[in-house]
N, C-alpha and C positions, 0 to 999 in steps of 0.2 A: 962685559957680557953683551951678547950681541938682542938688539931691540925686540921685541916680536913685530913684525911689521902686517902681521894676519890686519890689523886692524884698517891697514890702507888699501885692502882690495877689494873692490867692488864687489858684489854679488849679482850672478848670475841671474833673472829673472827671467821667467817664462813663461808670457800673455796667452790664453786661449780665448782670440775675442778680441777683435778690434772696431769695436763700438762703442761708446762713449764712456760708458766706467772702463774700461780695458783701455783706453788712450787715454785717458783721466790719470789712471794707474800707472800707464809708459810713462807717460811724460812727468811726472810727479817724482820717480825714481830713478829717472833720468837727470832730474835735476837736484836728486841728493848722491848723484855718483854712481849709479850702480850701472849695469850692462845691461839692456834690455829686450827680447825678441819677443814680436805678436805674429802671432800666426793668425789669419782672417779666412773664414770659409768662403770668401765671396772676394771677388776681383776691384771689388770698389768702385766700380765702372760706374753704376747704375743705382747712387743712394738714392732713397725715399724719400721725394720732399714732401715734407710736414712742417710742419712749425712742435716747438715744446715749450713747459715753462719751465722758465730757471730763476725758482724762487730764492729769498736772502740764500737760503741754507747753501745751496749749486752755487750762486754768485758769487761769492766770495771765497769760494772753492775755486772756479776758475781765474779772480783777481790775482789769488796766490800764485797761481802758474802763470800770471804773464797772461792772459787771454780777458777781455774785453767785452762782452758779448754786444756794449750798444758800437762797436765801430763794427761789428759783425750785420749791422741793420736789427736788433733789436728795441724793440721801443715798453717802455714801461709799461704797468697796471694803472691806469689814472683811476678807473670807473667800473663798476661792475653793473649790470643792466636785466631784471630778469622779466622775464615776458611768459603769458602761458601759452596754449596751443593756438588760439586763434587771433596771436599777436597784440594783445592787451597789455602795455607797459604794467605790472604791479609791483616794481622796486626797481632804482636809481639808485646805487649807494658812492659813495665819493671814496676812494680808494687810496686815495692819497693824504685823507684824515684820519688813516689807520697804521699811515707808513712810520712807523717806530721800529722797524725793523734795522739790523745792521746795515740790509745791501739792499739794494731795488731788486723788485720780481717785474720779470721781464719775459716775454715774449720771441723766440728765436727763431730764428729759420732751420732745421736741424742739420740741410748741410752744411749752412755756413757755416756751424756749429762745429759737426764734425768735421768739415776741411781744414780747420787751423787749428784742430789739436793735430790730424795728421801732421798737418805743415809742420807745426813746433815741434811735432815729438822726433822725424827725421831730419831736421835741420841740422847742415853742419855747424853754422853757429850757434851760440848760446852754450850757456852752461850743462857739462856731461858728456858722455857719450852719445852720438846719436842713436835713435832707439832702430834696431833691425824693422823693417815691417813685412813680411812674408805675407803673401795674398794667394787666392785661390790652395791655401792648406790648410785641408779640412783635420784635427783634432779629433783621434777617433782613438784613444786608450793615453792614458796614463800610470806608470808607476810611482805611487804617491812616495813611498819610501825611500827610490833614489831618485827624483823632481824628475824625470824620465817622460818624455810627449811621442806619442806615436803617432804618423800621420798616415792620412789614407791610404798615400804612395807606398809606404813602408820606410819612411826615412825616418830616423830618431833625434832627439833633442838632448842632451841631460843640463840641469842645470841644478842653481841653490833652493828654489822656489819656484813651483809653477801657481799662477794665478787662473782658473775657472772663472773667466767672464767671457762663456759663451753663450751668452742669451736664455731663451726662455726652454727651447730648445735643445739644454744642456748635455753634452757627452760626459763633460765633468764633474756633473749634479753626481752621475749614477754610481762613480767611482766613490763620493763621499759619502752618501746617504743610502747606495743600493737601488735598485729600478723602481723598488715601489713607490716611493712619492714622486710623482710626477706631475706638471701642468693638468688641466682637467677644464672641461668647458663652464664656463660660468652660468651659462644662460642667456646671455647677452652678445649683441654683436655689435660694430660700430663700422659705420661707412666713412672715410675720412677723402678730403678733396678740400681743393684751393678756391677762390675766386677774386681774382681782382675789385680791391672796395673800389675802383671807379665805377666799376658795370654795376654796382649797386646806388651808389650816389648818382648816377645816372638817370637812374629809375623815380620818379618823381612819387611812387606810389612805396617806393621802400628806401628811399634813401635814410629815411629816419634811422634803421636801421645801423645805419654806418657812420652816423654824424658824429660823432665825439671820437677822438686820439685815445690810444691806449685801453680803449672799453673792451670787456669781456661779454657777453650775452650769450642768456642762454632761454629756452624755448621749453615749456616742459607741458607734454600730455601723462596721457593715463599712465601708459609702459614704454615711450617716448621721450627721448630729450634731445633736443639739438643747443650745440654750445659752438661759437665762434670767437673768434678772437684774433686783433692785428698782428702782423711781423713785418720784419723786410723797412724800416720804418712808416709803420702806420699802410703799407699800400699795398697789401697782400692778406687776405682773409683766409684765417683757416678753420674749417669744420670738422667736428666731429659729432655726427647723427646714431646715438646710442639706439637702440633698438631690441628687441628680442630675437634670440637666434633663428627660430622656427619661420620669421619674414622671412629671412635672405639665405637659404641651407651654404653653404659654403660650395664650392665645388674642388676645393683642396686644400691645402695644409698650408699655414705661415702669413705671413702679416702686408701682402700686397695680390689680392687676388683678386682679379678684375672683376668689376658689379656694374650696371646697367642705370644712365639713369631714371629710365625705366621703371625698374625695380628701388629706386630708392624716392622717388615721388611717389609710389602706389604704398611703399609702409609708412611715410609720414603723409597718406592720401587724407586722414583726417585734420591734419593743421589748418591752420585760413588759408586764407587766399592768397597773399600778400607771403605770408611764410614761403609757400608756395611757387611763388611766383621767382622770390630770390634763388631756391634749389634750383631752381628752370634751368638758371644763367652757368651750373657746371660743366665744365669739359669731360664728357664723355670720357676721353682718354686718357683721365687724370684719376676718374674715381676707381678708391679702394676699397675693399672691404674683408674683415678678416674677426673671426670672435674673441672677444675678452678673457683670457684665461685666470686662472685660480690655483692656488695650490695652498696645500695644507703647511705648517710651519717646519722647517727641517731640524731634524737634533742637535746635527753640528753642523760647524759652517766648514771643518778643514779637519784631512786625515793626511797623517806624516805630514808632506811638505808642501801639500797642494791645496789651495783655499778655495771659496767659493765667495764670488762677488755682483751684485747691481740682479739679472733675473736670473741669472743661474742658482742663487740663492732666494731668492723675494719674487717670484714673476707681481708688477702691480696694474691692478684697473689703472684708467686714467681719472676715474672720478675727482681727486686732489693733486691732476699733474704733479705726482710726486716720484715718479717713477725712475727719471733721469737725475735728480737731484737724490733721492738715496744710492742709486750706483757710484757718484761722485762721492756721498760721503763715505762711503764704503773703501771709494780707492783711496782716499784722503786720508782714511785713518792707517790702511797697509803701508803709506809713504809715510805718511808718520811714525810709525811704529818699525822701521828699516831705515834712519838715519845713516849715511856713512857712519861706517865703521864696522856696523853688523855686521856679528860673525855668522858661519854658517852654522855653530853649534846654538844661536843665540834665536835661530828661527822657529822651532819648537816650541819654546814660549812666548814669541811674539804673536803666534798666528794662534794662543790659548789666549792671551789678551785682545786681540783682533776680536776671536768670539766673544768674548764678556763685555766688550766696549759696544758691540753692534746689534746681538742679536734681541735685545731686548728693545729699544730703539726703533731699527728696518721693522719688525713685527706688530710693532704698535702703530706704527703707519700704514702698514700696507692692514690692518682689522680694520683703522679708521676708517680708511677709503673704502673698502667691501661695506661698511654702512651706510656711506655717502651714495652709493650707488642702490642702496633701496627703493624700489617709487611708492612714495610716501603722498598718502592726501596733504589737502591744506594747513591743514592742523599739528599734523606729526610736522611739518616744514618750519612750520611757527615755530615748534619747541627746540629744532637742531640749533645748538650753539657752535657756529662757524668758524668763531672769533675763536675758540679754546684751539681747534682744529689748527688754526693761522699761526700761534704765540708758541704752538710746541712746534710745530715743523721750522717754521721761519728763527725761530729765535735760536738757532743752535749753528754751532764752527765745531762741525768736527776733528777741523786740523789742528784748533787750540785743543779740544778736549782728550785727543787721542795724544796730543803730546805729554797732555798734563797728567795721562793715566803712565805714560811710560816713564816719567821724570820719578813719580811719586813710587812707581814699581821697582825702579832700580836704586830708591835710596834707601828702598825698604829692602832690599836686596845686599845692599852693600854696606849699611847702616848710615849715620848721618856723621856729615864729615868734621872733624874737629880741627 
């Protein structure tokens, strides 16, 4: 009797979204066998640089792929520093007496970040096929039933599985959930920009500011926060100056839209002087600004063959930089859950496990963080226990737990072996 060989052929996958869950995702299924194309609405010419964090939980999510983030210039959390508006130290905490975590949280450059999941996920060497990467093809319909991608051009895809990790700004959201939920303004807005910690150490009047390796700081007024922190090892500062929408109106849509520094000294015009003085030193031509969006929770995360993953499903505040580390775990668990051998018949119930393993999880993270971002007096700040916040996000390997949800599914499926 001749073998069934279905079990040796790769499946066909199909990325909407080449941004770090969606290359999390390539490369992750690239490296358990399967075939993979990402279509990216953007040419990649022209990434964002910022910095992000990649707490245990993301760490050791990219260990598993072969990816590094301290040879990327990533430098750890040693210290966290909080100060209020008119620059008055009122907490030091040592952050490295808390590290009982698996992995280090660490601090990234984001394109280092995203340039070497690129790298690995099209490389001819290594393990798999190398992953397709299609650029400037915008994802504008899907037929979830036959994993079918339509692009703007009008060219088509089909494949075993299409993956929805096209950002916050989802085409793919709408096919699984309908138009009606959708992103929605928070209220908030955040100015983001670089500054070299020497021109701060420099400065005899703020270097205090920048003195310590791996410190996080943050600046808090009334309906104000400013939060910085190192990348790049230690020698690249990055801000994020949260604020209220109504300061800085937007003048268009997405997440790089140019702001004045001008206008970003006159809405933190009431901090010290010295706070003050450090915003002075940004480059014009760097600063971003764009508002914090929100969304209500979605019913399902996948119809027929097409899933949703990182903010196509979750858009999150940055309040507990958690935003980049649940898209990973999100892909981590689709690569877990699609081990070679996966059939095409076998995808309907993985991506029914995919929801029951995530949705409960991404949701409790992304409610935390929309609290964390309250502005709370002195008092309510006292009572927030940070620590609870730290031990659920950090303490969890979604690619052990996602495996161990499918080991236990298919014994219970197939019964236990004698």
């Amino acid at each position: 009797m001749a073998q069934d060989s279905s079990k040796d052929v790769p499946l066909k996958v199909l990325v909407a979204g080449g941004g770090i869950g969606g290359l999390v995702a390539a490369l992750g299924l690239r490296q358990q066998g399967h075939d993979v194309i990402v279509f990216e609405r953007t040419d990649l010419a022209k990434e964002f640089g910022a910095a992000i964090h990649i707490g245990p939980n993301g760490h050791g999510i990219l260990k598993n792929l072969g990816i590094f983030p301290e040879e990327l210039g990533a430098n750890q959390f040693e210290k966290f520093a909080d100060y209020d508006a008119q620059g008055e130290l009122k907490n030091l905490m040592d952050l490295l007496s808390l590290d009982v975590w698996p992995h280090k949280w660490v601090g990234c450059h984001r394109v280092a970040l995203h340039e070497k999941l690129k790298e690995k996920a099209i490389a001819l060497e290594g393990p798999g096929i190398p992953v397709t990467l299609k650029t400037s093809s915008i994802v504008v319909d899907v037929d979830p039933e036959s994993a079918t991608v339509v692009l703007e051009d009008g060219s088509k895809y089909t494949g075993d599985i299409v993956l929805g990790a096209d950002g916050v700004s989802s085409n793919t959201r709408k096919i699984v959930v309908g138009p009606e939920i959708k992103p929605r303004g928070s209220g908030k807005s955040l100015f983001r920009f670089m500054i070299p910690r020497e021109a701060i150490q420099k400065n005899p009047r703020i270097a205090h500011f920048a003195q310590y390796n791996g410190c996080m700081t943050s600046w808090h007024g009334e309906v104000c926060r400013l939060v910085m922190y190192p990348c790049v090892n230690n020698t690249l500062m990055n801000f994020g100056a949260i604020h209220p929408s109504y300061m800085s109106p937007a003048k268009g849509e997405g997440w790089d839209q140019e702001a004045s520094k001008e206008k970003l000294l006159e809405v933190f015009g009431a901090f010290g002087p010295q706070v003050k003085e450090m915003l002075d030193l940004v480059d014009s031509s760097t600063l971003k600004v764009w508002s914090l969006l929100d969304m209500e929770r979605i019913p399902r995360w996948y119809k027929g063959r097409l899933a949703l993953l990182g903010d196509a499903a979750h858009p999150f505040m940055p309040y507990q930089g958690q935003g980049a580390c649940v898209a990973m775990e999100d892909a981590a668990s689709i690569v877990a859950l699609l081990p070679r051998g996966t059939s095409k018949d076998d995808i309907l119930e993985r991506l029914a496990l995919y929801q029951s393993i995530r949705d409960e999880r991404a949701h409790r993270i992304q409610a935390s963080t929309r609290n964390s971002g309250q502005d709370l007096g002195e008092e309510e700040k006292r009572q927030v226990d940070w620590t609870n916040s730290f031990q659920y996000n950090f303490n969890h390997d979604e690619w052990q737990n996602s495996t161990k949800v499918l080991q236990e599914y298919l014994r219970n499926r197939t019964g236990p072996r004698i």
